[in-house]
C-alpha positions as CSV (number, residue, x, y, z in Angstrom):
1,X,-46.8,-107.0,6.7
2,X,-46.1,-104.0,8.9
3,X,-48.3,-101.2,8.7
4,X,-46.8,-98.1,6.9
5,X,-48.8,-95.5,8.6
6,X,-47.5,-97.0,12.1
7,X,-44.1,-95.0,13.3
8,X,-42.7,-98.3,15.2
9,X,-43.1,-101.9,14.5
10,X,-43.9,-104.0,17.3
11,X,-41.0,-104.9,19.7
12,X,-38.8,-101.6,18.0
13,X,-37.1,-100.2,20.8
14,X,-37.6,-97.0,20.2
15,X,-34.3,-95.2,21.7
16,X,-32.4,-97.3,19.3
17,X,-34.4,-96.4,16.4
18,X,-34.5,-92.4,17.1
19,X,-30.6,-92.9,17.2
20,X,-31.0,-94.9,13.5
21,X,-32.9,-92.2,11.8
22,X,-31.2,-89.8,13.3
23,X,-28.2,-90.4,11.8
24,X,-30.0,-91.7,8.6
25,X,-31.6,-87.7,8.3
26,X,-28.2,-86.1,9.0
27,X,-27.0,-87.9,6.3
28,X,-30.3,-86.9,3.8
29,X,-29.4,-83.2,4.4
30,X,-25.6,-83.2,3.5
31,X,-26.7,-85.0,0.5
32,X,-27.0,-88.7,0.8
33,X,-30.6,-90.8,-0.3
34,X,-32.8,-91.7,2.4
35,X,-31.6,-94.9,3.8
36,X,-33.5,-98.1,3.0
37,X,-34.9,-99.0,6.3
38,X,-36.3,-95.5,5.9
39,X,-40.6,-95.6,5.9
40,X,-41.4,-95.2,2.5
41,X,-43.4,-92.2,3.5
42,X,-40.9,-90.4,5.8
43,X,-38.6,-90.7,3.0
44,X,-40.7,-89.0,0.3
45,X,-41.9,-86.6,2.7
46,X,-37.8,-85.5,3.5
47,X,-37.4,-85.5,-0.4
48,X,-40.0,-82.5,-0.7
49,X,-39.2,-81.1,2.6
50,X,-36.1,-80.4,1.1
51,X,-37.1,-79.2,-1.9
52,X,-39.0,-76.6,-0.4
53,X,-36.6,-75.9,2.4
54,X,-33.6,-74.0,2.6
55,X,-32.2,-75.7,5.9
56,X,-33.6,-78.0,8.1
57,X,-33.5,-76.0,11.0
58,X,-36.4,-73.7,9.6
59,X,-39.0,-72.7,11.9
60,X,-42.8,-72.6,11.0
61,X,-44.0,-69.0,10.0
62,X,-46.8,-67.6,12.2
63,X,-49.1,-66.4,9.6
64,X,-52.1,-65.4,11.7
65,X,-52.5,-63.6,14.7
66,X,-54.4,-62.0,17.0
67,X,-57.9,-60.6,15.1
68,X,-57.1,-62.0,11.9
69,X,-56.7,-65.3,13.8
70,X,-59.7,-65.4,15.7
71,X,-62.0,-63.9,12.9
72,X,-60.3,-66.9,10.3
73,X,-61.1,-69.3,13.0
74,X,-64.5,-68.1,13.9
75,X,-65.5,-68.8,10.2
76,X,-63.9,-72.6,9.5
77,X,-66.0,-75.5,9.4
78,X,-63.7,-77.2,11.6
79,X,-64.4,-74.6,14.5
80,X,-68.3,-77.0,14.3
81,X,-66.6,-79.9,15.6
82,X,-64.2,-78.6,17.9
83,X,-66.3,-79.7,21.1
84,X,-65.9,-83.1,19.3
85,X,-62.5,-83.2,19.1
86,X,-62.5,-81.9,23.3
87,X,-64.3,-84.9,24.1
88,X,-62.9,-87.8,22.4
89,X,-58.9,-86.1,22.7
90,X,-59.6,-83.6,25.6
91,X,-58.2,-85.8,28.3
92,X,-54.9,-86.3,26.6
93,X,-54.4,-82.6,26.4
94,X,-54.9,-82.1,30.2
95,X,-52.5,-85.1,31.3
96,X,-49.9,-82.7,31.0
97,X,-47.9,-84.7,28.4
98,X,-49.6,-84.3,24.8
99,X,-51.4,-81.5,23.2
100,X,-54.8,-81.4,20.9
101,X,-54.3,-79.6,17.8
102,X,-56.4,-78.8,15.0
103,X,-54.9,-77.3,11.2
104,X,-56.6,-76.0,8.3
105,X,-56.3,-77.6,5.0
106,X,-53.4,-75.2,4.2
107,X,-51.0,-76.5,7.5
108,X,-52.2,-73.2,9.7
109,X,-53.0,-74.4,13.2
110,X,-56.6,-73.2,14.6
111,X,-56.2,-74.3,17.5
112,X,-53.4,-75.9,20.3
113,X,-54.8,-76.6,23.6
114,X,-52.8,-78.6,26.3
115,X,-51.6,-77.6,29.7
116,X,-49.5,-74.7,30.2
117,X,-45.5,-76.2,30.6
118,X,-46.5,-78.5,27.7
119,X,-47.9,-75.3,25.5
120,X,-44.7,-73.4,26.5
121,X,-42.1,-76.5,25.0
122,X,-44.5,-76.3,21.8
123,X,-44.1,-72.4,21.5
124,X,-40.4,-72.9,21.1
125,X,-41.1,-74.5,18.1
126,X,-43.8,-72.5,16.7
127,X,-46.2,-75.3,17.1
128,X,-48.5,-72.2,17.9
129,X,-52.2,-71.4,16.8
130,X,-51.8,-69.2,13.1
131,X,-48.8,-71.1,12.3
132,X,-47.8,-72.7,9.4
133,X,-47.1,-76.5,9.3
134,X,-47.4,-78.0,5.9
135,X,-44.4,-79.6,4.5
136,X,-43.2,-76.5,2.7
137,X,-43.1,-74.3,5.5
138,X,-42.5,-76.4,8.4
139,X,-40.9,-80.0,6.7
140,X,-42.0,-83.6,7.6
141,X,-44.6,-83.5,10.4
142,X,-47.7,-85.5,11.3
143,X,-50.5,-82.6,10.6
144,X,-48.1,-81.3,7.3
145,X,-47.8,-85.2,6.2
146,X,-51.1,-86.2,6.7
147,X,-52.6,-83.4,4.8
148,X,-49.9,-83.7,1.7
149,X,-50.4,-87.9,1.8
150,X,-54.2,-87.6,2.7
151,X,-54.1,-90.4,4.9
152,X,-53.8,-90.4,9.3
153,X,-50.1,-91.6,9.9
154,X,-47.5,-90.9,12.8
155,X,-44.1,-88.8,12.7
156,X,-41.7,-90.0,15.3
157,X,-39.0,-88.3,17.0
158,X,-36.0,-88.1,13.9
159,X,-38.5,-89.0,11.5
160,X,-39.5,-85.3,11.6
161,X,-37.5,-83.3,9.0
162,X,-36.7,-80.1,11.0
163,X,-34.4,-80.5,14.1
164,X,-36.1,-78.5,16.3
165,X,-39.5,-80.7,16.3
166,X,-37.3,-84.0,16.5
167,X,-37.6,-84.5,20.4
168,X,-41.8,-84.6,19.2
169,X,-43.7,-87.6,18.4
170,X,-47.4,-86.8,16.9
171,X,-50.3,-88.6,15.3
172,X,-52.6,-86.8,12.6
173,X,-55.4,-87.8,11.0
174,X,-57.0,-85.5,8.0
175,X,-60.8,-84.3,7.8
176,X,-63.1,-83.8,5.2
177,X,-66.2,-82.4,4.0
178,X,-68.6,-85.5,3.7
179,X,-70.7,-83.6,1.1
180,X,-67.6,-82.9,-1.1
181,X,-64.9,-85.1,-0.2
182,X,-63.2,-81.4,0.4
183,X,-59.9,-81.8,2.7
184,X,-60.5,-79.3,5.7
185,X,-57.7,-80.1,7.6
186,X,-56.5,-82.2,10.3
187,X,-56.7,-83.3,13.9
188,X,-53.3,-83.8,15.8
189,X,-51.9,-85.3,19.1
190,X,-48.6,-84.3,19.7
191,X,-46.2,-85.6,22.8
192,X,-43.3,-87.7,23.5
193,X,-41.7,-90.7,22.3
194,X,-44.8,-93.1,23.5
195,X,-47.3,-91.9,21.2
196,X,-45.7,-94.4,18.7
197,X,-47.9,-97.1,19.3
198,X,-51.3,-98.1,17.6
199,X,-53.5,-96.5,20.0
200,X,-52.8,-93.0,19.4
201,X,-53.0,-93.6,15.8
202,X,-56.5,-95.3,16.2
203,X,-58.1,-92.8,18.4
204,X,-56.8,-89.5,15.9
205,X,-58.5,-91.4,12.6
206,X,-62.1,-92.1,15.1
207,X,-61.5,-88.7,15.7
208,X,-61.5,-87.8,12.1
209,X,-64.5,-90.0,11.3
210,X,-66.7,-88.6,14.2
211,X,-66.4,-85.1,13.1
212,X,-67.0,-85.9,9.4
213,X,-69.9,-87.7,11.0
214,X,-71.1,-84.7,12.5
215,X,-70.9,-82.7,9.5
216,X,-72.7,-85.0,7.2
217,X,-75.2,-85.0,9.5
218,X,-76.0,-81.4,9.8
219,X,-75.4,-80.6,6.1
220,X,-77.4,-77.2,4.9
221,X,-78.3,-78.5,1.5
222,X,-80.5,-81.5,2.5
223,X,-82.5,-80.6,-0.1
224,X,-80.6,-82.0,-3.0
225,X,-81.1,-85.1,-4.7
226,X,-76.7,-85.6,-4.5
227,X,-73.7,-83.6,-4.4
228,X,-70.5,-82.7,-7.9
229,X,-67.4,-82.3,-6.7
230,X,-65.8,-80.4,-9.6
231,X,-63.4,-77.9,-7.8
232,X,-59.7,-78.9,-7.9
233,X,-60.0,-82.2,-9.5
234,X,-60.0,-83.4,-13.5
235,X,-63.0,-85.4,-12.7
236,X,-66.1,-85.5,-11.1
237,X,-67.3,-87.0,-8.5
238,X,-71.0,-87.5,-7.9
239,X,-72.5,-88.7,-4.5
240,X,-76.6,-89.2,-5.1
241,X,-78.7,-92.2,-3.9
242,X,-76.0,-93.9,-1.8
243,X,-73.7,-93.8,-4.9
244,X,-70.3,-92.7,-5.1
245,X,-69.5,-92.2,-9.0
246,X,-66.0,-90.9,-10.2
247,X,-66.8,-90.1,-14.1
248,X,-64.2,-90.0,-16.9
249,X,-62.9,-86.8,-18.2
250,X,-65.7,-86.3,-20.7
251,X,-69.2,-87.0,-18.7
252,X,-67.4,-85.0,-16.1
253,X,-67.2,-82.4,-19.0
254,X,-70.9,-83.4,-19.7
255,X,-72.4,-83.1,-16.3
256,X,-70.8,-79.6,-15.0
257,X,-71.9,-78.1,-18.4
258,X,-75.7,-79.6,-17.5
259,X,-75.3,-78.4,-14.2
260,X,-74.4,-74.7,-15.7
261,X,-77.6,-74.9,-17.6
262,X,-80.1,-76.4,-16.0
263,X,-83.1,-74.8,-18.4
264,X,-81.2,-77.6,-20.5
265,X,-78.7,-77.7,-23.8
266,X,-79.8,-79.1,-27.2
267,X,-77.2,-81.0,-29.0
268,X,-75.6,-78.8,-31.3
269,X,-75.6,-76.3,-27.9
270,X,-73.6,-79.0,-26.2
271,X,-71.6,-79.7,-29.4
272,X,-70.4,-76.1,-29.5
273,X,-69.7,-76.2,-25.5
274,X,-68.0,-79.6,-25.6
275,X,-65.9,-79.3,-29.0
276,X,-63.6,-76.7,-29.8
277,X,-63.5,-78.4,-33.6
278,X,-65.9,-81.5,-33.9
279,X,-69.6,-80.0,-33.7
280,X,-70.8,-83.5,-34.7
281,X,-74.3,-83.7,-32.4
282,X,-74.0,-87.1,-33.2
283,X,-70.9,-87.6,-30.9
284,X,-72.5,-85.5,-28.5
285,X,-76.0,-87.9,-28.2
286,X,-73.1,-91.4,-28.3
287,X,-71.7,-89.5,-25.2
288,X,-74.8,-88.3,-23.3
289,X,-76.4,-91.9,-24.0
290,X,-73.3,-93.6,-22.1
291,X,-73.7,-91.0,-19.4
292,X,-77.5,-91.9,-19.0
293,X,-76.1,-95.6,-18.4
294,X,-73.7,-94.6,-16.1
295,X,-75.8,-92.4,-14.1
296,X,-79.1,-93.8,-14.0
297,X,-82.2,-93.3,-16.1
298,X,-83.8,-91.1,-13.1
299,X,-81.1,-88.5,-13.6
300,X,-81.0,-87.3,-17.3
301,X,-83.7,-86.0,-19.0
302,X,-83.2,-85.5,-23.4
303,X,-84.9,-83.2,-25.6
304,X,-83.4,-80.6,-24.4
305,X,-80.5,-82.5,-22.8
306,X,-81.0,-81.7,-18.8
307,X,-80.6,-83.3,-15.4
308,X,-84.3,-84.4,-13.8
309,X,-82.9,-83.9,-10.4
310,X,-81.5,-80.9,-8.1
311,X,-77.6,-81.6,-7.6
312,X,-75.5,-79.5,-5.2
313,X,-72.5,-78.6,-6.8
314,X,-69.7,-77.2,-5.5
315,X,-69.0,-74.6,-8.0
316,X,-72.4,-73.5,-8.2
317,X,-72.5,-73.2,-4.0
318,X,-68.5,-70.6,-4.4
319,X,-71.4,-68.5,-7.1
320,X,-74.0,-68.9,-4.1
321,X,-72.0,-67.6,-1.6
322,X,-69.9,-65.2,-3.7
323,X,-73.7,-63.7,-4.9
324,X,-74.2,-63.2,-1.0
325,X,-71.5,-61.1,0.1
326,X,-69.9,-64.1,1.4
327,X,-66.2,-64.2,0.3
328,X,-64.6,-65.8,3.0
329,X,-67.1,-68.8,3.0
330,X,-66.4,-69.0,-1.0
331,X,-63.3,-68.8,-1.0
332,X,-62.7,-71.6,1.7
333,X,-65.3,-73.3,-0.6
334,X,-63.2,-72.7,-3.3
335,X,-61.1,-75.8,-3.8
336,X,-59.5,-75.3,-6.9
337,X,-59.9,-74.2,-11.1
338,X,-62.9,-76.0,-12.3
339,X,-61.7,-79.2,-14.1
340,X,-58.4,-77.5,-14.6
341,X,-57.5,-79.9,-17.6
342,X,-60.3,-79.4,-19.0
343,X,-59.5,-77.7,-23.0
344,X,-63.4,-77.8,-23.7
345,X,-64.8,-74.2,-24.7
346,X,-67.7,-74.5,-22.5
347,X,-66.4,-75.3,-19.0
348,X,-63.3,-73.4,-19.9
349,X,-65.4,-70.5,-20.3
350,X,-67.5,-71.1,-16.9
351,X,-64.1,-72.0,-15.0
352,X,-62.6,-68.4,-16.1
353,X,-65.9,-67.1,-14.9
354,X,-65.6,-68.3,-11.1
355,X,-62.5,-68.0,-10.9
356,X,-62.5,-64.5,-12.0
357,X,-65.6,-63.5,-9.9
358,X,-63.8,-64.9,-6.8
359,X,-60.4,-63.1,-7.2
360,X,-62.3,-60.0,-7.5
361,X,-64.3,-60.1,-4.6
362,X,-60.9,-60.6,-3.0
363,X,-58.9,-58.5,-4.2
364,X,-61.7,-55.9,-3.7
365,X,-62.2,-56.8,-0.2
366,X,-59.3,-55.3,1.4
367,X,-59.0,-58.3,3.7
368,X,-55.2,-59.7,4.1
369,X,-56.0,-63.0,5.5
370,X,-58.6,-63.4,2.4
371,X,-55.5,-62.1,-0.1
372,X,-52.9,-64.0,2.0
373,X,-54.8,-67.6,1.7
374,X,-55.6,-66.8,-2.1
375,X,-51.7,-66.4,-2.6
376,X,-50.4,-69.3,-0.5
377,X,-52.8,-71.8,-2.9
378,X,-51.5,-73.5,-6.0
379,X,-53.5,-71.4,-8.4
380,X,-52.9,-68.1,-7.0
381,X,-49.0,-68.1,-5.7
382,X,-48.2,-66.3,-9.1
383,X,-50.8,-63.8,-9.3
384,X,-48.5,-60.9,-9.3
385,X,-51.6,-58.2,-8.7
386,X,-53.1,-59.9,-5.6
387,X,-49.5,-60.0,-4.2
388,X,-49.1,-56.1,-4.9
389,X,-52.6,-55.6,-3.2
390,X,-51.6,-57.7,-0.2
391,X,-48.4,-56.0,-0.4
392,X,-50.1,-52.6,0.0
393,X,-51.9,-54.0,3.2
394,X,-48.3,-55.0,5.7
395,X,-47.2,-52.6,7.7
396,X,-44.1,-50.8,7.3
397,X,-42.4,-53.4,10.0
398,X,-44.4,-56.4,9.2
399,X,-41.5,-59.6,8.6
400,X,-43.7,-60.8,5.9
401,X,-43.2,-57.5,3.9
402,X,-40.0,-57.9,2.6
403,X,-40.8,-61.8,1.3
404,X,-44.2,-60.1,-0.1
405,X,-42.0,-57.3,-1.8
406,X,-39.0,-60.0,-3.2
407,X,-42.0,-61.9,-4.6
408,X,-43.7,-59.0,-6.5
409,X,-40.2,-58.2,-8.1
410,X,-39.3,-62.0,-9.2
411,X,-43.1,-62.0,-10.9
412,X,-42.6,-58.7,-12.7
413,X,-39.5,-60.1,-14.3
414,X,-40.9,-63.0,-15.6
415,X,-43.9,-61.0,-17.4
416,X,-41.5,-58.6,-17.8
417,X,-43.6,-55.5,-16.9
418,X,-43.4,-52.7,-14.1
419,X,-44.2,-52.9,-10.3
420,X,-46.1,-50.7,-7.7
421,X,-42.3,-51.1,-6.3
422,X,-40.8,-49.8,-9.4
423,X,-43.2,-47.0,-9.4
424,X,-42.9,-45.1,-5.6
């Protein structure tokens, strides 16, 4: 069976097959289905690219620059690994063919290093460090794609959703935190048609894998007996003791309110957190008994109801940092609402409480990149205050000023209240 992540099959002659999906894409964007030799995830990627573009001959924004750029940069946990990702892919960015680029987990590139008439063909594109190439900005791609599928794949040539990228082929691979299972963002190698092959494709996810290597072997909290990932995700999942545990939506409920009180909860304590109207204890010790099976009798400790060991979680580390004057670090920690499904009176409670600490430091920072990343993430794009705030910050002649400005006045009509706009 062919492998879905590969752009060509083997013996594909590829100048035939640009000409295919070429005409294939022109007929997606007058209207037509993706065809059915299509990849399965070329042709779901077109379907959002779409959705979120108005044409596809868009251009990736350039979001950061300059300063902002380098200061952004400076603080990523990517920027750790970059001699990594100089060794293992440098030598394909000085053959003068390919470049080396590295993203965020939001599509903004850190980083684009190759040789200078290579750099200059990618500047026409805006395949430029501070801009913008997820899907929704920039439309299928390998960095975008592999970020919104979470898997390494290739984009070749017509495959790419915008017509300006399609003389490109490129190979991406995303990265994660190995503590969290966080997405940081992804390594790319970007060049011409021969990238198609199984090589490039190999040596982007090793890439991948040696960097998350790195990291999880100079992780900062070696003290912990494991690590919650809470932030972002319904439910839990716990890495202690070699394990990786995904828990269902109630022990996940369970184990962040533990974590939130580690002096420990008695039963009716846990009742009240837990059920908004069933205070039963006694459902509370059924559940808590099936988490001790699940996680271990080393782990959870009863009378009061608490966890034996030190667990690094991620919410607690965004307080941490937050507590520390470090906003930027917190809010790239920052992954997400705390179980955001979550109707339980207890974490709901805790999740308002993070989330409200962290927009607050940002807002009160003054700092548009800080503002700018809080507004371009799922659960603040309709945060009608933050965008007045970063509003406030763009210059008179800034290009991003009037979108800022349209955006401010959609919001105020659907809460139906007044603007700083409405008010000069």
């Amino acid at each position: 069976m062919p492998n879905p992540w590969l752009a060509l099959d083997l013996g594909t002659d590829p100048a035939e097959r640009i000409q295919q999906v070429g005409r294939a894409h022109e007929r997606f964007v007058t209207g037509a289905e993706p065809a059915p030799g299509m990849r399965p995830v070329v042709a779901d990627s077109w379907k959002r690219s779409a959705d979120a573009l108005h044409t596809a001959d868009s251009t990736a924004p350039i979001e950061l620059s300059d300063g902002e750029l380098e200061a952004y940069r400076a603080a990523h946990p990517l920027a750790r690994v970059l001699p990594i990702f100089r060794d293992l892919l440098g030598g394909l960015a000085e053959d003068g063919d390919h470049l080396m680029a590295v993203c965020d987990a939001y599509g903004r590139l850190l980083w684009v290093e190759g040789t200078a008439p290579v750099l200059a063909g990618a500047e026409e594109m805006n395949f430029v460090p501070g801009a913008r190439w997820d899907e929704a900005h920039a439309g299928t791609n390998a960095p975008g794609t592999a970020l919104a599928v979470d898997h390494p794949l290739q984009i070749f040539a017509t495959e790419h959703f915008s017509r300006p990228v399609q003389r490109w082929t490129c190979a991406a691979a995303p990265i994660h935190d190995p503590a969290t299972g966080r997405l940081l963002g992804a390594i790319d190698v970007t060049g011409g048609d021969h990238l198609a092959n199984p090589h490039s494709l190999a040596l982007v996810r090793a890439t991948a894998l040696a960097a998350e290597a790195y990291l999880g072997s100079h992780r900062t909290s070696a003290s912990a007996a494991g690590t919650v990932t809470s932030l972002g995700r319904d439910e839990v999942v716990l890495c202690s003791g070699g394990r990786r545990l995904r828990l269902g939506r109630r022990h996940s409920e369970l184990l962040v309110l533990l974590l939130a009180h580690p002096e420990g909860r008695t039963g009716d304590q846990l009742a009240f957190d837990l059920y908004a109207d069933d205070l039963n204890p006694v459902t509370v010790r059924a559940e808590l008994s099936r988490l001790r099976r699940t996680l271990g009798p080393d782990l959870l400790d009863s009378r009061p109801y608490r966890l034996r060991v030190e667990l690094d979680a991620d919410f607690a580390a965004v307080t941490r940092l937050l507590e520390h004057g470090r906003v930027a670090e917190a809010l790239d920690a920052y992954a997400g609402p705390l179980l955001p499904s979550s109707d339980a009176p207890g974490v709901a409670r805790l999740r308002r409480l993070i989330e409200g600490q962290l927009r607050g430091a940002v807002l009160a920072s003054g700092d548009r990149i800080l503002m700018r990343t809080w507004l371009h993430a799922p659960y603040g794009a309709d945060d009608l205050q933050m965008w007045e705030g970063y509003a406030r910050l763009l210059p008179p002649g800034s290009p991003i000023r009037p979108l800022a400005e349209a955006r401010i006045r959609q919001l105020a009509i659907e809460y139906g209240v007044a603007t700083s706009l409405q008010r000069r």
